[in-house]
Backbone atoms as SQL, in Angstrom:
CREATE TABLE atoms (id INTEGER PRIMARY KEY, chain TEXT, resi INTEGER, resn TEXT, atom TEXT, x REAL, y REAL, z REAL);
INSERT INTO atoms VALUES
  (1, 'A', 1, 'UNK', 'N', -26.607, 30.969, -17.781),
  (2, 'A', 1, 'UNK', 'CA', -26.069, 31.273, -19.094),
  (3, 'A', 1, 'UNK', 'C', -24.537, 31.373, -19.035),
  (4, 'A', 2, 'UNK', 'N', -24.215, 32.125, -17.838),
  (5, 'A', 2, 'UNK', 'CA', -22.517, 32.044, -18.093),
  (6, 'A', 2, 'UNK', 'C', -22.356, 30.924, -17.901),
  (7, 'A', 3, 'UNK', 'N', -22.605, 30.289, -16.657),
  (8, 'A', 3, 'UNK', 'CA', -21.962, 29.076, -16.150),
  (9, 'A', 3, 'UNK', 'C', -22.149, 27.679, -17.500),
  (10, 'A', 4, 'UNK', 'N', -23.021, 27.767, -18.330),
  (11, 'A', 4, 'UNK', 'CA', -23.141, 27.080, -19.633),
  (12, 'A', 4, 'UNK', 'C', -22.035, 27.128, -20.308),
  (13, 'A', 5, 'UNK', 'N', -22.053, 28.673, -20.407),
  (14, 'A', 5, 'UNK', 'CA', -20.917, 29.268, -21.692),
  (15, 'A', 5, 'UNK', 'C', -19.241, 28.545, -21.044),
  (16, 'A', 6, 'UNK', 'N', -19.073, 28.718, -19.776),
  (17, 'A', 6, 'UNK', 'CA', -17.783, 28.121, -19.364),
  (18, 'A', 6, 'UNK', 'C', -17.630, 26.912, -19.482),
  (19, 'A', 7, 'UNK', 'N', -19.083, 25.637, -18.973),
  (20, 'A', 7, 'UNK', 'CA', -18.993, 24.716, -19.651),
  (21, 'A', 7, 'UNK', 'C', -18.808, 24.127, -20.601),
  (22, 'A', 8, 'UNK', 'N', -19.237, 25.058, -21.670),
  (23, 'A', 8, 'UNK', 'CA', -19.139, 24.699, -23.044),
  (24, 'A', 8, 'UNK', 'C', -17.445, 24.371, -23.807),
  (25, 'A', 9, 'UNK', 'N', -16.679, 25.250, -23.101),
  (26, 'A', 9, 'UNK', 'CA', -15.328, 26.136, -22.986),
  (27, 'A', 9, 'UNK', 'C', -14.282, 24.814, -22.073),
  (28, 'A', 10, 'UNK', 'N', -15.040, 24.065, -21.158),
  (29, 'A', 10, 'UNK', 'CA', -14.379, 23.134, -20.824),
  (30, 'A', 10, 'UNK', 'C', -13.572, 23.177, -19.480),
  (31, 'A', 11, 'UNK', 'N', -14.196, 24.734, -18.982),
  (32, 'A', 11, 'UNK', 'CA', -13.578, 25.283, -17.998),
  (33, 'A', 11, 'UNK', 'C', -13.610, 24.138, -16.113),
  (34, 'A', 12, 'UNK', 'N', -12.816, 23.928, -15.841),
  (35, 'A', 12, 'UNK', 'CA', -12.598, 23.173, -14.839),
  (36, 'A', 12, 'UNK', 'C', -13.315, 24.126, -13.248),
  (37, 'A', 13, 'UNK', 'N', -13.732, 23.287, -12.990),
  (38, 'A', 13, 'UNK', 'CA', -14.692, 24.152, -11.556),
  (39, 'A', 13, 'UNK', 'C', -14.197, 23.511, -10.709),
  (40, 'A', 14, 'UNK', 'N', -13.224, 22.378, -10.064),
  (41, 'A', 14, 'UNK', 'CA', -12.200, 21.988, -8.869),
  (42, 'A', 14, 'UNK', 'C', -11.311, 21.214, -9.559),
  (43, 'A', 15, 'UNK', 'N', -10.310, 22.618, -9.778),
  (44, 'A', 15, 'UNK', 'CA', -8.928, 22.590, -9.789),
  (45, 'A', 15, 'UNK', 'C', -8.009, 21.619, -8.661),
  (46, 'A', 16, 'UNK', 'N', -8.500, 22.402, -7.397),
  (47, 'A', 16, 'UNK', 'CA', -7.808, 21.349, -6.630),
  (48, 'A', 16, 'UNK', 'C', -7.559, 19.887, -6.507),
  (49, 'A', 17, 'UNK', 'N', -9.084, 19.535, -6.783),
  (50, 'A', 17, 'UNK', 'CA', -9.363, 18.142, -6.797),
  (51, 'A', 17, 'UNK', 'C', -8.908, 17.252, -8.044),
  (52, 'A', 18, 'UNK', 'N', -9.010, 18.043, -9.167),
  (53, 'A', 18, 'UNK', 'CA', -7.865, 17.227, -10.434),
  (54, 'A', 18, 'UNK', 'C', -6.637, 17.546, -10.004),
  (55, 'A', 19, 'UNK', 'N', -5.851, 18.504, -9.318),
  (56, 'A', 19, 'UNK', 'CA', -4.475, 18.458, -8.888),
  (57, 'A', 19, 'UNK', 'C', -4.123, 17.372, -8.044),
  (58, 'A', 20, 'UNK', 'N', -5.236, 16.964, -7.111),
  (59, 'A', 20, 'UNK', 'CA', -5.194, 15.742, -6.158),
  (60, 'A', 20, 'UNK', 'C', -4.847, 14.754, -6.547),
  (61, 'A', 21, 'UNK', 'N', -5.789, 14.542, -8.138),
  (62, 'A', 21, 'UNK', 'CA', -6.391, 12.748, -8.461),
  (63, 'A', 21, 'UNK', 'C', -4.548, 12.647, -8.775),
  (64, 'A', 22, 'UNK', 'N', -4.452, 13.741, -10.042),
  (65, 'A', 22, 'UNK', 'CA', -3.128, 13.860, -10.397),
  (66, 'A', 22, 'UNK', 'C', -1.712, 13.441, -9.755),
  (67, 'A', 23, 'UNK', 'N', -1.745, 14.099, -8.626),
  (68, 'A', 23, 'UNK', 'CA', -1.054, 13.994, -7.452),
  (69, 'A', 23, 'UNK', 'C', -0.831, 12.310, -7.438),
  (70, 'A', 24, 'UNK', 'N', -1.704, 11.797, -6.800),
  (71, 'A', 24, 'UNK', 'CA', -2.445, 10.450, -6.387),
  (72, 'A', 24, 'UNK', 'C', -1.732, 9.736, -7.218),
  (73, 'A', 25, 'UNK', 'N', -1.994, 9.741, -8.519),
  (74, 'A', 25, 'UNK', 'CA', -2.155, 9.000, -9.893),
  (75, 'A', 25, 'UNK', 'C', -0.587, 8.912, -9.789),
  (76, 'A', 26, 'UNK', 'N', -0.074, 10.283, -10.088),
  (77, 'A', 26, 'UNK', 'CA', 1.611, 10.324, -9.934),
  (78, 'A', 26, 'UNK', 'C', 2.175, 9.286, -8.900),
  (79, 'A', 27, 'UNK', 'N', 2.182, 9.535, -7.930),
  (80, 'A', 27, 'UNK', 'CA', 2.941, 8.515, -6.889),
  (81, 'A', 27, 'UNK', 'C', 1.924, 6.699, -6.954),
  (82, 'A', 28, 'UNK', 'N', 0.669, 6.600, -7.337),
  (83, 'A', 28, 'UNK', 'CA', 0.308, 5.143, -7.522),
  (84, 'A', 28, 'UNK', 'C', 1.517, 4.833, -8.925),
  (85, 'A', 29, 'UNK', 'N', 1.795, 5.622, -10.027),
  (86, 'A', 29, 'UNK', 'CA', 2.505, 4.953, -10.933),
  (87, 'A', 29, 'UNK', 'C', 4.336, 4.472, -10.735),
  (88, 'A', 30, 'UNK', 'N', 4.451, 5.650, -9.224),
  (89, 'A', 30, 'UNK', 'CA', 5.682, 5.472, -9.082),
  (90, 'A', 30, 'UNK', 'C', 5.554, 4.303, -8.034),
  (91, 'A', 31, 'UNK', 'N', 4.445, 4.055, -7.559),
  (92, 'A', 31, 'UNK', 'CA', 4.367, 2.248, -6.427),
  (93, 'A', 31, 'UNK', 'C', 4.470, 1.611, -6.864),
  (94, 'A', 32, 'UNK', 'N', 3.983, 1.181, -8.438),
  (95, 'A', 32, 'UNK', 'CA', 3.844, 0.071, -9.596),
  (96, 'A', 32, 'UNK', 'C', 5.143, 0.065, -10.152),
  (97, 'A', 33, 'UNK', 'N', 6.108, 1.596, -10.161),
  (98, 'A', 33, 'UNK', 'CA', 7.430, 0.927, -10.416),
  (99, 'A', 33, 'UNK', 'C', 8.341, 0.019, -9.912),
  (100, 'A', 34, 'UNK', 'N', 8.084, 0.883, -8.694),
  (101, 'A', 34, 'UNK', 'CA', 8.847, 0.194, -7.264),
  (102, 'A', 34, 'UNK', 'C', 8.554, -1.489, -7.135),
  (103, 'A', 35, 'UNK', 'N', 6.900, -1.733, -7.333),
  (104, 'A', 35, 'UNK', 'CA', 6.561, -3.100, -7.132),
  (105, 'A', 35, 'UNK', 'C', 7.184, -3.854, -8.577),
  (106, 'A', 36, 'UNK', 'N', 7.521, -3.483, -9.643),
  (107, 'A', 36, 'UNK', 'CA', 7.984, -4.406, -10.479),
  (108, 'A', 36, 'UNK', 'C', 9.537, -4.411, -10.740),
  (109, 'A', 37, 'UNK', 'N', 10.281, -3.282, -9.990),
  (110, 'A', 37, 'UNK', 'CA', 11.106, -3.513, -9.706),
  (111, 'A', 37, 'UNK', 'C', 12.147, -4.363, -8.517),
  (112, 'A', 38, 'UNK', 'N', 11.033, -4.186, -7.309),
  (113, 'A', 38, 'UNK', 'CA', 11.197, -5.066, -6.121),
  (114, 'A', 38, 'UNK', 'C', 10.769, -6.341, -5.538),
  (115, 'A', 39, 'UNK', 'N', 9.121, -6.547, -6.583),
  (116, 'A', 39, 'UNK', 'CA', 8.980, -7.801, -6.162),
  (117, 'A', 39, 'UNK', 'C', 7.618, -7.142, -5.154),
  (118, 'A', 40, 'UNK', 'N', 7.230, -6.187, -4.456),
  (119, 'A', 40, 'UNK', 'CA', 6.110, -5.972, -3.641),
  (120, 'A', 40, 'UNK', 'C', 6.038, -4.428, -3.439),
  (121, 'A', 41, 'UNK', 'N', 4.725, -3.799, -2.633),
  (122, 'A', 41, 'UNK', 'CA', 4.872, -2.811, -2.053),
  (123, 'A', 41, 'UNK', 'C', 5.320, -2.206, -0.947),
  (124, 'A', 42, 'UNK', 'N', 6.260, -3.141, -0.582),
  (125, 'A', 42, 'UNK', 'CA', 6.388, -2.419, 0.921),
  (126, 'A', 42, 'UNK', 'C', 7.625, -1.498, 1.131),
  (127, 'A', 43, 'UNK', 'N', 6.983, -0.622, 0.551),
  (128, 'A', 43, 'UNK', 'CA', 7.918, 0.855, 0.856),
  (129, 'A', 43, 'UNK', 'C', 8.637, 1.768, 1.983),
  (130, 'A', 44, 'UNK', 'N', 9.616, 1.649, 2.415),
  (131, 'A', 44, 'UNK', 'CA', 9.977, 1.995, 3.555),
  (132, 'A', 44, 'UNK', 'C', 9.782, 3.692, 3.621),
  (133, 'A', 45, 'UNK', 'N', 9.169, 3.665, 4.600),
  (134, 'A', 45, 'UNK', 'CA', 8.167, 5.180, 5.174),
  (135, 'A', 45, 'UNK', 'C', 9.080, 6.375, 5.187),
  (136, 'A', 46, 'UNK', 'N', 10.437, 6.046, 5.480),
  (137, 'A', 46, 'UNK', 'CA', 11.864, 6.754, 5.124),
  (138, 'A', 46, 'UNK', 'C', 12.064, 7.233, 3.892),
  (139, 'A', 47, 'UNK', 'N', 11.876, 6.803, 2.792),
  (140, 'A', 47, 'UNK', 'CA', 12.299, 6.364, 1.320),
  (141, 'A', 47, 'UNK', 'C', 11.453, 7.528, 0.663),
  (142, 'A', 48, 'UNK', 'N', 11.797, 8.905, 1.074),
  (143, 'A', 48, 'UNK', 'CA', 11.293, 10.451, -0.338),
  (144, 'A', 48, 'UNK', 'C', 10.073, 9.984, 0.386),
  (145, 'A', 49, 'UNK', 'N', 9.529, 10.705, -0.822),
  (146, 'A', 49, 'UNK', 'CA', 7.877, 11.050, -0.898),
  (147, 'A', 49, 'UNK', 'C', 7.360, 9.385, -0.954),
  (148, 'A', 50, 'UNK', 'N', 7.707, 8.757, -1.858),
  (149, 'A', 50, 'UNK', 'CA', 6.935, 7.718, -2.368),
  (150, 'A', 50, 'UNK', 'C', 6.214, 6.868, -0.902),
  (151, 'A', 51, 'UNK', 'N', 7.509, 7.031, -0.316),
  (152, 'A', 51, 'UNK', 'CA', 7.595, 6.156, 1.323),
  (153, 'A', 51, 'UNK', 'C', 6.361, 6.923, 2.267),
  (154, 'A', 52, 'UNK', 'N', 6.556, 8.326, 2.071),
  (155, 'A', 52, 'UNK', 'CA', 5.461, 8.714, 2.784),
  (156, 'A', 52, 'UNK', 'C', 4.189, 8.787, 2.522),
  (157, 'A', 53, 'UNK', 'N', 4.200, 8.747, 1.076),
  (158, 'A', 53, 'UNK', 'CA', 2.845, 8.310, 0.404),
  (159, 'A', 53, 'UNK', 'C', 2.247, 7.327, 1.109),
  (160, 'A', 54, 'UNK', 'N', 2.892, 6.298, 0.417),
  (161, 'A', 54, 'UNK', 'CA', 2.581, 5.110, 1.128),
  (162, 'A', 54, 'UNK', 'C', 2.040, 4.815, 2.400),
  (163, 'A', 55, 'UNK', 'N', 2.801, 5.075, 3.466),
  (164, 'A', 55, 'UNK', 'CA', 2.457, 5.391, 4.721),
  (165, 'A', 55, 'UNK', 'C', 1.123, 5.981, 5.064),
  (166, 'A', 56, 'UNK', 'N', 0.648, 6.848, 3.971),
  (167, 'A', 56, 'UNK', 'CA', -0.302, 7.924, 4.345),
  (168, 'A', 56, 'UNK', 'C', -0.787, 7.061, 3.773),
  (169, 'A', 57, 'UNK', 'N', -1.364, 6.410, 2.912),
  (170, 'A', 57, 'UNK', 'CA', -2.312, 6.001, 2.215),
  (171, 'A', 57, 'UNK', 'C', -2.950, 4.492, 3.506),
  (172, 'A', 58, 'UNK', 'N', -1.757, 4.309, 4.137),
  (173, 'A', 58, 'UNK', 'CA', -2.318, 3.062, 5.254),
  (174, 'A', 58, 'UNK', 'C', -2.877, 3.526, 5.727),
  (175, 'A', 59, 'UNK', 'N', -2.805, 5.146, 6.729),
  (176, 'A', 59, 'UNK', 'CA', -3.327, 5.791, 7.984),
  (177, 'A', 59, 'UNK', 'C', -4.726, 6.187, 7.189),
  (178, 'A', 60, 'UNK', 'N', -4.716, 6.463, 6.119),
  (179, 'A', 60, 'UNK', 'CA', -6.228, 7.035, 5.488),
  (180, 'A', 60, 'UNK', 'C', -6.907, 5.395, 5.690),
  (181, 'A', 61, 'UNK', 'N', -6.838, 4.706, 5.129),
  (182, 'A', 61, 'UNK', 'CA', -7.694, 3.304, 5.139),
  (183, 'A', 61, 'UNK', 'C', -7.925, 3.227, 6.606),
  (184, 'A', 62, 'UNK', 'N', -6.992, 3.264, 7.362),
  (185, 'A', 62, 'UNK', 'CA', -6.720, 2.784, 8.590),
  (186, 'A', 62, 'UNK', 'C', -8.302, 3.646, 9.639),
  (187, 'A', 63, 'UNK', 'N', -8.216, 4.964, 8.915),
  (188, 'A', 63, 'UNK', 'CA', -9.247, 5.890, 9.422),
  (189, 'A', 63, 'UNK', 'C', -10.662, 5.778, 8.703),
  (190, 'A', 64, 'UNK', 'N', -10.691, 5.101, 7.453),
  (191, 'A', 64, 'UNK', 'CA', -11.534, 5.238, 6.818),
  (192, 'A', 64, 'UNK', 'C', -11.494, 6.295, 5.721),
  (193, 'A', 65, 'UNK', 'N', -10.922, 7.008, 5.701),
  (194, 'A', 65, 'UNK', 'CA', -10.536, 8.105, 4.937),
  (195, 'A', 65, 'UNK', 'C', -9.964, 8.104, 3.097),
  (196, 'A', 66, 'UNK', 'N', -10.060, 6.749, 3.024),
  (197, 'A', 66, 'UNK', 'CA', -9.301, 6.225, 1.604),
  (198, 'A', 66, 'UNK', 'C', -10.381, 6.068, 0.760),
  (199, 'A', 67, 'UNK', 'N', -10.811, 6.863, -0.124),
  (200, 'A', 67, 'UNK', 'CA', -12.082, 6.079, -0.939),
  (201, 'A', 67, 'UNK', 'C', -11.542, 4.461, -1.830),
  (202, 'A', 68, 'UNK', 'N', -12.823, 3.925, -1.420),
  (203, 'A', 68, 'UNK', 'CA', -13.009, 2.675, -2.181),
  (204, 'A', 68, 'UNK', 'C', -12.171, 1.736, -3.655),
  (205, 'A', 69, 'UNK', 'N', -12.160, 2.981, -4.298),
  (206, 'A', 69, 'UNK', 'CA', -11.705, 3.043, -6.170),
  (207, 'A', 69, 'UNK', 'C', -10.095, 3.350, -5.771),
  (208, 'A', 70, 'UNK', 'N', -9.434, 4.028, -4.553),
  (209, 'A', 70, 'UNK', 'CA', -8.103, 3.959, -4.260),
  (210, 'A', 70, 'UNK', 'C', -8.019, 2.245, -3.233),
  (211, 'A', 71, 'UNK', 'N', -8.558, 2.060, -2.831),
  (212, 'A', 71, 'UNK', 'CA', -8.053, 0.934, -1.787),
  (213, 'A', 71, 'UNK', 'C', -8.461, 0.191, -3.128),
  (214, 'A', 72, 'UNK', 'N', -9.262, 0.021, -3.925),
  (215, 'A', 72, 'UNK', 'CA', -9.223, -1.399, -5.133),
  (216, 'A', 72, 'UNK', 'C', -8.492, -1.304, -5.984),
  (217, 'A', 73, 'UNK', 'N', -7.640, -0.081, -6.177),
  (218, 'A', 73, 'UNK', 'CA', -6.538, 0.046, -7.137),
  (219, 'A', 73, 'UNK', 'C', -4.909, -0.890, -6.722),
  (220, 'A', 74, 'UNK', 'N', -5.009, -0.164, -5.414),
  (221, 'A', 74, 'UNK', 'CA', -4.084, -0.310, -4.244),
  (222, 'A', 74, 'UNK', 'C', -3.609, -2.039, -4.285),
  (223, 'A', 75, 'UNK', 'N', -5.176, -2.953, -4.071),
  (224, 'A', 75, 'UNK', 'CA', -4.959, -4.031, -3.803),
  (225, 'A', 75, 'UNK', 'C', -4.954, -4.928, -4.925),
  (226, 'A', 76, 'UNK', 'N', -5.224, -4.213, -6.036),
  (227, 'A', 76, 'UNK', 'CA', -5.129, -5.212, -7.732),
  (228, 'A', 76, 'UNK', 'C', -3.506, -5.235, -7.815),
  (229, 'A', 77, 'UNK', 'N', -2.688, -4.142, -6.577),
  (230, 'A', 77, 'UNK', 'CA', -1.186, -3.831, -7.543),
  (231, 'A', 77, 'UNK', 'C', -0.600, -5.080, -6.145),
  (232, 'A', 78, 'UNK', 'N', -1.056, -5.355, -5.516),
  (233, 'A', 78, 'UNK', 'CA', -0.816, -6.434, -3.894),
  (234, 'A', 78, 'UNK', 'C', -0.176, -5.607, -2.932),
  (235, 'A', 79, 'UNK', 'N', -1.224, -4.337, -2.850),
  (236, 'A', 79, 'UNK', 'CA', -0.692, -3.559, -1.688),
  (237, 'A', 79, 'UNK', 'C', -0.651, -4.251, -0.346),
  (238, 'A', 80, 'UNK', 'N', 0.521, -3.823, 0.557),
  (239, 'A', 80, 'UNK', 'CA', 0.291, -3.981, 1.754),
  (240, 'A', 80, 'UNK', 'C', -0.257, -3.330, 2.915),
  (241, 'A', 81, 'UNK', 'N', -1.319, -3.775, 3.297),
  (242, 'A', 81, 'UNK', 'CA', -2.107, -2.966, 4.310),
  (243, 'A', 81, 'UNK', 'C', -1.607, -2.537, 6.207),
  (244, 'A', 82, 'UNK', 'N', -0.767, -3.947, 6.186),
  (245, 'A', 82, 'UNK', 'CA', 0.007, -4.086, 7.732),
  (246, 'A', 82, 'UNK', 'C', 1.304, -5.021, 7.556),
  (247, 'A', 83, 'UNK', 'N', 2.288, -3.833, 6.784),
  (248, 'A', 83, 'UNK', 'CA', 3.458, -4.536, 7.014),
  (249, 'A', 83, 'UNK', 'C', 4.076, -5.419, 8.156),
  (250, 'A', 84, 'UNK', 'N', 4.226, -4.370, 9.253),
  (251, 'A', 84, 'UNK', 'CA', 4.735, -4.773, 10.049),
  (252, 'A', 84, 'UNK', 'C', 3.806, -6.082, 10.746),
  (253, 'A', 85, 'UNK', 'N', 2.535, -6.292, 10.986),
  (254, 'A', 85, 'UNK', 'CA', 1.747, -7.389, 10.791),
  (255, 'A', 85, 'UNK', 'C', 2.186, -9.099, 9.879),
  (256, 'A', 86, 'UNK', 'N', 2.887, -8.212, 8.918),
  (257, 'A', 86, 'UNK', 'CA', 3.417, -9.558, 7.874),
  (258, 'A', 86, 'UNK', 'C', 4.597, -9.727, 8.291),
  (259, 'A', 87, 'UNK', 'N', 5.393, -8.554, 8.483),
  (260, 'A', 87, 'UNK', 'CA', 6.561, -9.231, 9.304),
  (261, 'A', 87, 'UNK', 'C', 6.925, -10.290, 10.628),
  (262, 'A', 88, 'UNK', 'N', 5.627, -9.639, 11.332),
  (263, 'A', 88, 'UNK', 'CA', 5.797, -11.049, 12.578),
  (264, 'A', 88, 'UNK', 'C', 5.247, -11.856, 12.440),
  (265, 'A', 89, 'UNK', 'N', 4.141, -12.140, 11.143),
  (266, 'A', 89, 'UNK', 'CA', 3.838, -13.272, 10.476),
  (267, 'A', 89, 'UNK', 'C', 4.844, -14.316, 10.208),
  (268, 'A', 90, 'UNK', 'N', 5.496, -13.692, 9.148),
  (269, 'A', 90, 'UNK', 'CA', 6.578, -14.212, 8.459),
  (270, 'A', 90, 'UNK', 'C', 7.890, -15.074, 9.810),
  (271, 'A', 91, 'UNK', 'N', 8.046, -14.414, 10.967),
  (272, 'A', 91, 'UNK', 'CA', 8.767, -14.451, 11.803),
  (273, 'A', 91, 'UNK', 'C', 8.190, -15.748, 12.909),
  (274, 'A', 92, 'UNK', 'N', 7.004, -15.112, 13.221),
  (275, 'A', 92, 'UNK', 'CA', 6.503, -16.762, 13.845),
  (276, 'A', 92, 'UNK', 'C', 6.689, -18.193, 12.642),
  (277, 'A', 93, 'UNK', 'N', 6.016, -17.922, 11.500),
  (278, 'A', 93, 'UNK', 'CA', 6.668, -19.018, 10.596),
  (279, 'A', 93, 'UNK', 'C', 7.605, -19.640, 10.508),
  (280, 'A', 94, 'UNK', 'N', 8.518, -18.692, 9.965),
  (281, 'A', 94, 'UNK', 'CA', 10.165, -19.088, 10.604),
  (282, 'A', 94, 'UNK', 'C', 10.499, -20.084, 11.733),
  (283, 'A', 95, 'UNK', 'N', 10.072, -19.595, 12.741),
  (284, 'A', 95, 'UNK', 'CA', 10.153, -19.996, 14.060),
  (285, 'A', 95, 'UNK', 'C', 9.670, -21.474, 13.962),
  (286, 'A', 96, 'UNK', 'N', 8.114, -21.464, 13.747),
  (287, 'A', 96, 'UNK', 'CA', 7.208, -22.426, 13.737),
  (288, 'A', 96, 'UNK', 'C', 7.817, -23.860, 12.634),
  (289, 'A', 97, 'UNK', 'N', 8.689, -23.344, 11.691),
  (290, 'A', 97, 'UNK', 'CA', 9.289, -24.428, 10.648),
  (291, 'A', 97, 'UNK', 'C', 10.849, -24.615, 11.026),
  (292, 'A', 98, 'UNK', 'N', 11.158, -24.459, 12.310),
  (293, 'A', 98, 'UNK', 'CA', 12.238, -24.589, 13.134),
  (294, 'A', 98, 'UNK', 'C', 11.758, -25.737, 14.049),
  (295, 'A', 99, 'UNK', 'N', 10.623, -25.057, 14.799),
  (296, 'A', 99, 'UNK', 'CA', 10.556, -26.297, 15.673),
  (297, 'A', 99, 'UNK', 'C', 9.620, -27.988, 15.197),
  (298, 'A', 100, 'UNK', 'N', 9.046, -27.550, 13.788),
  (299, 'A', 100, 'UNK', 'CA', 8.539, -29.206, 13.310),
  (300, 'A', 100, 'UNK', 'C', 9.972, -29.644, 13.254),
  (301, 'A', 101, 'UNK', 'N', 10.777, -28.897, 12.297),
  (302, 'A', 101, 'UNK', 'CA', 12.151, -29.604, 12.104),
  (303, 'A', 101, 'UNK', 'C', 13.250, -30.345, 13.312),
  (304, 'A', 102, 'UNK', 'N', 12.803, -29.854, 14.467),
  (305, 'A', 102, 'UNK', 'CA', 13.372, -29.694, 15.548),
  (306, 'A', 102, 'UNK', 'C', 12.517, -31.636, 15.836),
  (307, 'A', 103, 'UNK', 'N', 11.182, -31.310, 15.989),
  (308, 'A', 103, 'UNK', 'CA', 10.200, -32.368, 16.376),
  (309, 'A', 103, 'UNK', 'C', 10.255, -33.368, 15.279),
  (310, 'A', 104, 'UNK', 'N', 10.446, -33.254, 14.127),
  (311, 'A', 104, 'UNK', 'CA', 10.740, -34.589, 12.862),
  (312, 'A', 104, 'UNK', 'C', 12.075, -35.205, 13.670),
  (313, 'A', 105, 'UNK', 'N', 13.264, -34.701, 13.848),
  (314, 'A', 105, 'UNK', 'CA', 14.366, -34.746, 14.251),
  (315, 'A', 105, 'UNK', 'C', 14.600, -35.950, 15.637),
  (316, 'A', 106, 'UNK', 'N', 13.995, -34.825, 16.848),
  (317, 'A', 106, 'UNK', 'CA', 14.281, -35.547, 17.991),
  (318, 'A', 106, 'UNK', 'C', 12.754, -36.144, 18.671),
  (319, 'A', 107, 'UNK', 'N', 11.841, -35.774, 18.037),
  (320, 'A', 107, 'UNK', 'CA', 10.208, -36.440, 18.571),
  (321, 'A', 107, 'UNK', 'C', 9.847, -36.141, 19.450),
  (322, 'A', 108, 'UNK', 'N', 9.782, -35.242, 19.749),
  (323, 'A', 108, 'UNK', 'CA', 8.976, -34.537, 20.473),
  (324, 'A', 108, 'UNK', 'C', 9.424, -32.664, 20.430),
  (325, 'A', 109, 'UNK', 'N', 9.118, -31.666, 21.281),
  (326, 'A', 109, 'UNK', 'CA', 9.049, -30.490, 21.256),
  (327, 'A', 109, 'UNK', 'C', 9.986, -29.860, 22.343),
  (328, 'A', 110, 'UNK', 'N', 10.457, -30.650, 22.733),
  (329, 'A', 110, 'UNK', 'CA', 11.348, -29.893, 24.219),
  (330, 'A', 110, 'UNK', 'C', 12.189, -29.531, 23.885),
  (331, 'A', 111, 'UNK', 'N', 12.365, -28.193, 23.685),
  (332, 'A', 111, 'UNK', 'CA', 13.622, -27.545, 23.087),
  (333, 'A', 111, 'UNK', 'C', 14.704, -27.311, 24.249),
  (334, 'A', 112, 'UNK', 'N', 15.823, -27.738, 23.911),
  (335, 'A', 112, 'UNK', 'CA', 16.477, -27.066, 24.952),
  (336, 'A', 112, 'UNK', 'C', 16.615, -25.545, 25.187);
């Protein structure tokens, strides 16, 4: 009967956990700024809260620890999961469109 009557009333029974989503919600809207202001998510881990957000939100996935409805939010906005992963991506590429150019050039691969 009480616990009705508080329901009825609208009374919140985990506070914490709407302070969380809240929390959450707050810094995902400040990633979506960042990403339409920058062009992506990759937030440097340095950079306030937002950076450490961020950061934390890899190590939770990373552990398993990220629910589902956050990692599909995450990746509709083109989160990055392994920056530094894309960076030596990006870096062998580089590299790799050096040496065709190198091999169109002189025909074969022997770099000096």
């Amino acid at each position: 009967d009480r616990v009705d009557k508080l329901n009825e009333i609208g009374f919140s029974w985990s506070v914490k956990a709407e302070a969380e989503e809240s929390k959450w919600q707050k810094r995902f809207n400040e990633l979506t700024a960042y990403q339409a202001k920058h062009g992506d998510c990759k937030v440097p881990q340095k950079q306030g809260e937002l950076g450490t957000w961020v950061h934390r939100q890899r190590l939770l996935r990373k552990k398993g620890e990220l629910n589902q409805d956050r990692v599909d939010k995450l990746n509709e906005i083109g989160f990055s999961w392994s920056v530094k992963a894309e960076a030596e991506e990006s870096k062998w590429q580089k590299r790799f469109n050096e040496l065709t150019a190198y091999q169109a050039k002189h025909g074969d691969c022997k770099v000096p």
